[in-house]
N, CA and C atoms as an extended XYZ file, in Angstrom:
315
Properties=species:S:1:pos:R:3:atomname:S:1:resname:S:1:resid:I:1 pbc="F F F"
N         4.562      -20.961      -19.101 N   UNK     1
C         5.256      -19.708      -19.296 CA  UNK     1
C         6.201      -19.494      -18.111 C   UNK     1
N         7.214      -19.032      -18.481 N   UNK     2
C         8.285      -18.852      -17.409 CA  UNK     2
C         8.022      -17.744      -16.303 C   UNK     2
N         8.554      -17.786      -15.518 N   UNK     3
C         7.982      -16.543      -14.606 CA  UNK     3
C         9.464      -15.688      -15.032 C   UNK     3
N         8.394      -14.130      -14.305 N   UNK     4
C         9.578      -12.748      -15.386 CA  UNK     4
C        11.278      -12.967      -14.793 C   UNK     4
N        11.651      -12.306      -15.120 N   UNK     5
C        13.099      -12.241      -14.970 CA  UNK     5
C        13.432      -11.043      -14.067 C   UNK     5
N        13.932      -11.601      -12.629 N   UNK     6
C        14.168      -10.277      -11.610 CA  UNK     6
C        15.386      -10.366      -11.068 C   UNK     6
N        16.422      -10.766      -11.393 N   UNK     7
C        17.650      -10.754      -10.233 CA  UNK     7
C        18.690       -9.606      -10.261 C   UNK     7
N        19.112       -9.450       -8.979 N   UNK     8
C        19.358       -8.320       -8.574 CA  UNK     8
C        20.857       -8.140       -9.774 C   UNK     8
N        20.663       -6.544       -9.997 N   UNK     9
C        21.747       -6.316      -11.170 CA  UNK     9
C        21.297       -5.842      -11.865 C   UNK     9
N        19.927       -6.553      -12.409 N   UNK    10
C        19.820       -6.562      -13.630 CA  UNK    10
C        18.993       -5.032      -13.669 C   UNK    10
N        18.677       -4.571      -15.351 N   UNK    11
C        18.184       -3.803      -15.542 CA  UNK    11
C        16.768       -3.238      -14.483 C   UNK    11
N        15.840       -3.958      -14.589 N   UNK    12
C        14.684       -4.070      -13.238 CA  UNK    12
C        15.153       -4.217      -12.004 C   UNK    12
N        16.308       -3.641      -11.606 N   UNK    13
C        16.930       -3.790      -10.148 CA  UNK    13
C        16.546       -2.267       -9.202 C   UNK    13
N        15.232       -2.024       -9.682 N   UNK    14
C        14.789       -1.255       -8.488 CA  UNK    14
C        13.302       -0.819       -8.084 C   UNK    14
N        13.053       -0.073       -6.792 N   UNK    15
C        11.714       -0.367       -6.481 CA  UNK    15
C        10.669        0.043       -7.334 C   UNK    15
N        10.931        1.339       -8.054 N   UNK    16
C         9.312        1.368       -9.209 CA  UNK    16
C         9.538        0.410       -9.718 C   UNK    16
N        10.357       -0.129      -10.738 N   UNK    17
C         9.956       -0.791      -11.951 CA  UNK    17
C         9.551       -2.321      -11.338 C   UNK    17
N        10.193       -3.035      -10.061 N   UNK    18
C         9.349       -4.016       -9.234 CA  UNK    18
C         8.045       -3.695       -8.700 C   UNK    18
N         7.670       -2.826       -8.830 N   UNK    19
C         6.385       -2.125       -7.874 CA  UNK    19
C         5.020       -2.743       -8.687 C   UNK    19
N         6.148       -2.066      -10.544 N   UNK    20
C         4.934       -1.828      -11.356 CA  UNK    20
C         4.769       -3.596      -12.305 C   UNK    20
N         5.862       -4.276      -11.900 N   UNK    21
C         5.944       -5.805      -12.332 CA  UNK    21
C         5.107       -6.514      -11.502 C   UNK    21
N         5.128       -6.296      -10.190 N   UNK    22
C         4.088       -6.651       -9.711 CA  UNK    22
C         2.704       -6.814       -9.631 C   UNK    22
N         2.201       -5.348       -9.689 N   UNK    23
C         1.248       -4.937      -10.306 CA  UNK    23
C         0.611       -5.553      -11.341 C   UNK    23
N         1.568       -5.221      -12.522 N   UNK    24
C         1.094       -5.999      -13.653 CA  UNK    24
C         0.990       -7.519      -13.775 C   UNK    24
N         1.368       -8.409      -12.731 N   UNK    25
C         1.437       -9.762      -12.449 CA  UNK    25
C         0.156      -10.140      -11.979 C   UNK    25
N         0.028       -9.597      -10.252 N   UNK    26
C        -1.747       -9.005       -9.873 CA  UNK    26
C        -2.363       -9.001      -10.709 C   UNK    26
N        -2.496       -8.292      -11.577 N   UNK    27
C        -4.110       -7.304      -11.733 CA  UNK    27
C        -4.234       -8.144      -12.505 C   UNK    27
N        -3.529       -8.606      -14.054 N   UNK    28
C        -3.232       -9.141      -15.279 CA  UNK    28
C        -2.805      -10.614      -15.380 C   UNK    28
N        -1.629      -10.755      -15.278 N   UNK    29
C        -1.295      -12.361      -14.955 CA  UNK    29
C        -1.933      -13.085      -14.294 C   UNK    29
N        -2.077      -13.249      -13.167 N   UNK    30
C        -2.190      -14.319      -12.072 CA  UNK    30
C        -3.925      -14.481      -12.238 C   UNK    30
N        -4.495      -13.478      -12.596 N   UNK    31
C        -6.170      -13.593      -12.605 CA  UNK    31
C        -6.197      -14.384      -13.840 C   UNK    31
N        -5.512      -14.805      -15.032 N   UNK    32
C        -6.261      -14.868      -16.235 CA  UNK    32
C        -5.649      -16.367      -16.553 C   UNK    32
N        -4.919      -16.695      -15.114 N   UNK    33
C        -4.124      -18.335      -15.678 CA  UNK    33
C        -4.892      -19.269      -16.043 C   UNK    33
N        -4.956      -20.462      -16.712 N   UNK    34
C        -3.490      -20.640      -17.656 CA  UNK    34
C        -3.490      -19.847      -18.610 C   UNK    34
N        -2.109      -19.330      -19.581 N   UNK    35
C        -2.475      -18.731      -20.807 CA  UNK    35
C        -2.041      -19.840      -20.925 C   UNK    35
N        -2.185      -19.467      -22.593 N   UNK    36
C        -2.611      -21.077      -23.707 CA  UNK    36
C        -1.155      -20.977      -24.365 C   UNK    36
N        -1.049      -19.133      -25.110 N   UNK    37
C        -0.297      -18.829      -26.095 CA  UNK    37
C         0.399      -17.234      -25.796 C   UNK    37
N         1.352      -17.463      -26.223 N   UNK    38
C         2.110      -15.712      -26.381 CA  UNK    38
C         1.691      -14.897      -26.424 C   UNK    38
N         0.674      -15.238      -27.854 N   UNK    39
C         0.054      -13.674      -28.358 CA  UNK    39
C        -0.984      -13.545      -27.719 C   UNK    39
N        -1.730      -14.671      -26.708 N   UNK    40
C        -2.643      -14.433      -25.507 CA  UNK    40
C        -2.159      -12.962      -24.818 C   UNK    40
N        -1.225      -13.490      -24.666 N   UNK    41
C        -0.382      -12.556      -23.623 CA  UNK    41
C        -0.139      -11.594      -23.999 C   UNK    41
N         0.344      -11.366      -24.665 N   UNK    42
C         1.220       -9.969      -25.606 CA  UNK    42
C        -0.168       -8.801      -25.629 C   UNK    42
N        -1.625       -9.530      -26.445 N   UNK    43
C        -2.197       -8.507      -26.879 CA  UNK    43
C        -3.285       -7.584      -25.269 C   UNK    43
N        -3.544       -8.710      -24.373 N   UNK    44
C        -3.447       -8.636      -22.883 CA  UNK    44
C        -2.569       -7.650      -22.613 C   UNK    44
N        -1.294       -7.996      -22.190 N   UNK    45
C        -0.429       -6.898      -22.019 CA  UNK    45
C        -0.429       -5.213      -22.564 C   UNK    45
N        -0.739       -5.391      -23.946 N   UNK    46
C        -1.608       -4.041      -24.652 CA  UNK    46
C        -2.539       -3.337      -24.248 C   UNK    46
N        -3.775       -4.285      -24.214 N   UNK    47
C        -4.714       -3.742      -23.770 CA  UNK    47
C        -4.908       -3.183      -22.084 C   UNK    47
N        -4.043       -3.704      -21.008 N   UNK    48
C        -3.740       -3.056      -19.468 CA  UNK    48
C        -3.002       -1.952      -19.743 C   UNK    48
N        -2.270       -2.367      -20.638 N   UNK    49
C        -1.377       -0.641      -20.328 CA  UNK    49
C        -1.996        0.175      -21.289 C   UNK    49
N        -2.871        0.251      -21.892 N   UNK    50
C        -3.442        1.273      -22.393 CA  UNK    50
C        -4.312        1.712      -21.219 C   UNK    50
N        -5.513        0.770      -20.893 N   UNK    51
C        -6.429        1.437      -19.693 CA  UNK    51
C        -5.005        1.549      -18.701 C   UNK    51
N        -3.877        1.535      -18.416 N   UNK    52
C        -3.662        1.838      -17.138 CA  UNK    52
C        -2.715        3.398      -17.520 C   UNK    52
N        -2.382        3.299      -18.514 N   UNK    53
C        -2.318        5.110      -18.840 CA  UNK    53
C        -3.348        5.762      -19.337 C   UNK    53
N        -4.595        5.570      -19.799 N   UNK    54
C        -5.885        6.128      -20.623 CA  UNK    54
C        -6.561        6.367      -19.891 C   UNK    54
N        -7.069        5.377      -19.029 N   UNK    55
C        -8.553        5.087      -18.584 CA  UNK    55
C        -8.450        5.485      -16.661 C   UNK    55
N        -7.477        4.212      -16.405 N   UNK    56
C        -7.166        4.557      -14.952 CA  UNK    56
C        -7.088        5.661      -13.853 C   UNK    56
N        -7.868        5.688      -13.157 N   UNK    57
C        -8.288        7.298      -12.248 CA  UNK    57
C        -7.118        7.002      -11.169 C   UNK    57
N        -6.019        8.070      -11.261 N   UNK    58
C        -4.803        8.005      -10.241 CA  UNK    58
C        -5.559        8.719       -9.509 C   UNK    58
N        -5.557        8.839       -8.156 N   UNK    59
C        -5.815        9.899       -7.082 CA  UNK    59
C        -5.026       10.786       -6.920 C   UNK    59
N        -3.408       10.705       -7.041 N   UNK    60
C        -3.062       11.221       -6.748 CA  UNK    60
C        -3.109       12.812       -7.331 C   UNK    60
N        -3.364       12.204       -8.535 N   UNK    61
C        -3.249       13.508       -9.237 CA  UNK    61
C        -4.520       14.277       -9.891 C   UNK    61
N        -5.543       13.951       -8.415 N   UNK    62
C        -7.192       14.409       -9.249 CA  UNK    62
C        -7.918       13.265       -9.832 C   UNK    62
N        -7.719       12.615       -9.681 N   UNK    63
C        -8.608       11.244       -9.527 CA  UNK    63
C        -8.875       11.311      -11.280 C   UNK    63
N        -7.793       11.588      -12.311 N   UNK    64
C        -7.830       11.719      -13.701 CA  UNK    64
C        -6.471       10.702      -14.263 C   UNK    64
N        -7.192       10.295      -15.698 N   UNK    65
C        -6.067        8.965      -15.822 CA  UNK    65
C        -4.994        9.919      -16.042 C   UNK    65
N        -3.736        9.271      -15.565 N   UNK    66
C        -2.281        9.710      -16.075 CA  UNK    66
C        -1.881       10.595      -17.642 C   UNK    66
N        -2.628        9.780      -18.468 N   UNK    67
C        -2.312       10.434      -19.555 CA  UNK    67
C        -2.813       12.137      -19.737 C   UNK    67
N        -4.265       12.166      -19.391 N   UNK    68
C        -4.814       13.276      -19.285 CA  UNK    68
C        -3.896       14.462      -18.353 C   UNK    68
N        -3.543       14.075      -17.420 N   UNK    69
C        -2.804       14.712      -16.749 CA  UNK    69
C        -1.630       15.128      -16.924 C   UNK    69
N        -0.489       14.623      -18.056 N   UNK    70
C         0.485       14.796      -18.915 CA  UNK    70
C         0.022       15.430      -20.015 C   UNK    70
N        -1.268       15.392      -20.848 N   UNK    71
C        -1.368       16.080      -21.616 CA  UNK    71
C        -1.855       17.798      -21.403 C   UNK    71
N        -2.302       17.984      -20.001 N   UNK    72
C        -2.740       18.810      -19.598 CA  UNK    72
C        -1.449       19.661      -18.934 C   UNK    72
N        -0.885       19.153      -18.389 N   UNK    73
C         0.551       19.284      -18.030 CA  UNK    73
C         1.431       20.346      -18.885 C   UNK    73
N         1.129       19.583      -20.002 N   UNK    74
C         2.314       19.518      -20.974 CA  UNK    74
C         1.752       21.054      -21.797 C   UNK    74
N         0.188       21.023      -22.174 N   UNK    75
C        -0.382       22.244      -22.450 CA  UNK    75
C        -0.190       23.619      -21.590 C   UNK    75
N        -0.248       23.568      -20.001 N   UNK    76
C        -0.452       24.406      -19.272 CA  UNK    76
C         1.504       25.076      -19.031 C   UNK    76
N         2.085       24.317      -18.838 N   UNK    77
C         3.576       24.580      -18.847 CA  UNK    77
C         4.161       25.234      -20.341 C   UNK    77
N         3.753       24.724      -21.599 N   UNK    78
C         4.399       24.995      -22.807 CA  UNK    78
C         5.612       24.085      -23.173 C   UNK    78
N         5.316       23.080      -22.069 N   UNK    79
C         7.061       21.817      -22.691 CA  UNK    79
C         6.495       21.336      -23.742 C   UNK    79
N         5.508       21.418      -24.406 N   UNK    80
C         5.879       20.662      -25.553 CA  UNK    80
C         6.456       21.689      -26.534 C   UNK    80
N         7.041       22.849      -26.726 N   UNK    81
C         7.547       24.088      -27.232 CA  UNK    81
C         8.919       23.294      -27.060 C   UNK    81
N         9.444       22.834      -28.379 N   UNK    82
C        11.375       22.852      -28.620 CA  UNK    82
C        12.163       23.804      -28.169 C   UNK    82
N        12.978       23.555      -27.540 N   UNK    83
C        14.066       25.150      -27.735 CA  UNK    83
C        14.769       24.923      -28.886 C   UNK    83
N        15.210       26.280      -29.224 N   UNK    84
C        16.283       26.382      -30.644 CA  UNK    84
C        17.512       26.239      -30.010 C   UNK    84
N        18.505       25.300      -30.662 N   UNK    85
C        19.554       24.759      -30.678 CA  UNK    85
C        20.293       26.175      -31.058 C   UNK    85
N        21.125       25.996      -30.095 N   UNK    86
C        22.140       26.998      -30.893 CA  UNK    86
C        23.679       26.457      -31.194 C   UNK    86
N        23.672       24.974      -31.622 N   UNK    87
C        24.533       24.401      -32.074 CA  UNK    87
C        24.360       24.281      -33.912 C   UNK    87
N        25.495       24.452      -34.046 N   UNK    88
C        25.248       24.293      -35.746 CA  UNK    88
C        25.873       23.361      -35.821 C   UNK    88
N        24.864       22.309      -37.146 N   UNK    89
C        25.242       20.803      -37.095 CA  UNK    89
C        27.082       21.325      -38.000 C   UNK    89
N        27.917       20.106      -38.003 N   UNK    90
C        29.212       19.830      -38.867 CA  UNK    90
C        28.445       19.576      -39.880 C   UNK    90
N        29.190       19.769      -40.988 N   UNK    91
C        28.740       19.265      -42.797 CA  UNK    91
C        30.074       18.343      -42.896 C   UNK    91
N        30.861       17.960      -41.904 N   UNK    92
C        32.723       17.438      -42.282 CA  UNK    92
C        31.792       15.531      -41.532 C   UNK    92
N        31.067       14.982      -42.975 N   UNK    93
C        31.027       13.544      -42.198 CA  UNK    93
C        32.074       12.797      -41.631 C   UNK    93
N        32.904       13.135      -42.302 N   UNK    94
C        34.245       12.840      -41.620 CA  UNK    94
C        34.317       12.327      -39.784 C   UNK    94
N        34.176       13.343      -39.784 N   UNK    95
C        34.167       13.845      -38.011 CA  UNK    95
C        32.973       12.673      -37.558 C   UNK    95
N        32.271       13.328      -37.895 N   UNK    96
C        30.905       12.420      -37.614 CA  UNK    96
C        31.108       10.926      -37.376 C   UNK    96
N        31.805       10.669      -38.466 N   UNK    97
C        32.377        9.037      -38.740 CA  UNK    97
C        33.475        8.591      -37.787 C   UNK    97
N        34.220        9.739      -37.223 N   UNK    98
C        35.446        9.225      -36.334 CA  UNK    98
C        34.561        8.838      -35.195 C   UNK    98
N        33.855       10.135      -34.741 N   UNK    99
C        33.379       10.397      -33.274 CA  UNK    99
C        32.216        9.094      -32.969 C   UNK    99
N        31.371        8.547      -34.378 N   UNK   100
C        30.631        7.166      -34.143 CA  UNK   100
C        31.638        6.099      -33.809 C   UNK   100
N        32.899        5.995      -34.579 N   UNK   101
C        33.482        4.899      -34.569 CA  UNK   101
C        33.914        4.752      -33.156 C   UNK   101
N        34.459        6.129      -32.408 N   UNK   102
C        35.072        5.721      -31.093 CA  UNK   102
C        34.768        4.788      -30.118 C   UNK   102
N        35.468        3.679      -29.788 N   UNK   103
C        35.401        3.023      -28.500 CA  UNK   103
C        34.427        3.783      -27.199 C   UNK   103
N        33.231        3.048      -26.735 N   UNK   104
C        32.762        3.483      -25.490 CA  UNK   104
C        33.916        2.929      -24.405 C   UNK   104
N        33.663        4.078      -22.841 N   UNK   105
C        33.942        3.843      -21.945 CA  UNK   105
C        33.165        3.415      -21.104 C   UNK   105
């Protein structure tokens, strides 16, 4: 298996998301060598990042896994409450169709 893809530029060109490639190399990769097959890997890969948002006791935040702490979060604040748009959609697809077609900058 190839080793991941890190050069500078690229999308993963900064310190969390190297922090947490690492990490996941540690804890996951490097303990379980050789893999055999992909889907070795793939369903591996599943199963860490579930315990590492589910299960995993962060300290930082009360020694409670991450997720709990977003869901608790999210209850105690009211963000999961939408605001009402006070844009009214166009019915002219027209428009719609120009403004998709436009050239990005």
């Amino acid at each position: 298996m190839p080793p991941p893809v890190r050069n500078r530029g690229d999308a993963l060109d900064n310190a969390l998301m190297e922090s947490q490639i690492g990490l996941y190399i540690t804890e996951l990769i490097n303990p379980r060598r050789p893999w055999h097959e992909l889907a070795d890997v793939e369903l591996a890969t599943a199963e860490w990042v579930g315990w590492f948002n589910n299960q995993r006791l962060h300290t930082a935040i009360g020694a409670i896994p991450p997720h709990e702490n977003e869901v608790t979060t999210t209850l105690n604040t009211g963000a999961n409450r939408r605001p009402q748009s006070t844009h009214k959609a166009s019915t002219d697809l027209g428009a719609l169709h120009s403004a998709s077609s436009a050239p990005m900058r």
